[in-house]
C-alpha positions in Angstrom: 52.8 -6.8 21.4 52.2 -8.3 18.3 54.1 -6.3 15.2 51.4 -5.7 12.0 52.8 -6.7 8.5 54.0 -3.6 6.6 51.6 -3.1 3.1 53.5 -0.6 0.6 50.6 0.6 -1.8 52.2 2.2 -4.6 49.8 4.2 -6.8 50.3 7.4 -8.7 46.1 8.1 -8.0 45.8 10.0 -5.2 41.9 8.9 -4.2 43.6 5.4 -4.3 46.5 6.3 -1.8 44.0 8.1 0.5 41.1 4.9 0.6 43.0 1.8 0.2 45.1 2.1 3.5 42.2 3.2 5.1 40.4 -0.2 3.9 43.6 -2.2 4.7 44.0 -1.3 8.4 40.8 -2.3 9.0 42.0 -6.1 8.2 44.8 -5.0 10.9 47.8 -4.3 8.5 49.9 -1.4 8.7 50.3 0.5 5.8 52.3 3.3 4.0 51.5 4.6 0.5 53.8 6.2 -2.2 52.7 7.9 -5.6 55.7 6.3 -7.5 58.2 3.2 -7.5 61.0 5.7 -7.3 59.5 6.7 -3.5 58.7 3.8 -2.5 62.4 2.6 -3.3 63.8 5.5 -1.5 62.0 5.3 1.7 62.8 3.2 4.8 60.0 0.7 4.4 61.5 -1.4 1.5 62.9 -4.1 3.4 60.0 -4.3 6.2 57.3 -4.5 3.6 55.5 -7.9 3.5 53.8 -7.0 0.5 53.5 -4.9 -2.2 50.3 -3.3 -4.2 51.6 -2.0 -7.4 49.8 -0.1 -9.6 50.3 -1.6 -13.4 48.6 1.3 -14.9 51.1 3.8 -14.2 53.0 5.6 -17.0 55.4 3.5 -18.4 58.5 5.9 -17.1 57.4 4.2 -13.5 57.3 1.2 -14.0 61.0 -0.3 -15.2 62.2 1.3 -12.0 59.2 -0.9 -10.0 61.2 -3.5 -7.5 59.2 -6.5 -9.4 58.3 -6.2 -12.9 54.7 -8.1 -13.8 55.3 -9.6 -17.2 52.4 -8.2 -19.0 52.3 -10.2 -22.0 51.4 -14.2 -22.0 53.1 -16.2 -19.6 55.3 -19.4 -20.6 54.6 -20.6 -17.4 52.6 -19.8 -13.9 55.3 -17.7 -12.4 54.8 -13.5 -14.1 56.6 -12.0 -11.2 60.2 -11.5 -11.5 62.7 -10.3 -8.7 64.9 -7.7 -10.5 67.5 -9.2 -8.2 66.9 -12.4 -10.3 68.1 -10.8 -13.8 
């Protein structure tokens, strides 16, 4: 049996964390959703996720507790996602 990548969907809009996973299992991911950073953090899936879909339009108290923080501003350079664990 062939395991499905884990897809964390963190979004504080509820209509979002109802239809998104819905739409993603059909392309044969598995999926949990949160409403914040904070739960997604504190669940079990953190380190089985494959990949993350994070709302940027959250309030702001969200956000700096994310696991990745998106650089909203210019980039320097083509990299905008940094790893907390990288700081």
């Amino acid at each position: 049996m062939v395991k499905r990548p884990l897809v964390s969907v963190v979004d504080d809009d509820e209509s979002v964390r109802e239809s998104l996973p819905d739409l993603l299992r059909e392309f044969g991911f598995a999926v949990q959703a949160f409403s914040s950073a904070e739960e997604f953090l504190a669940s079990d899936f953190v380190d089985q996720t494959k990949c993350l879909i994070l709302d940027i339009a959250m309030p702001r108290d969200d956000r700096p507790r994310s696991p990745a923080r998106i650089d909203a501003s210019p980039a320097k350079d083509s990299d905008r996602l940094h790893n907390r664990s990288q700081r």
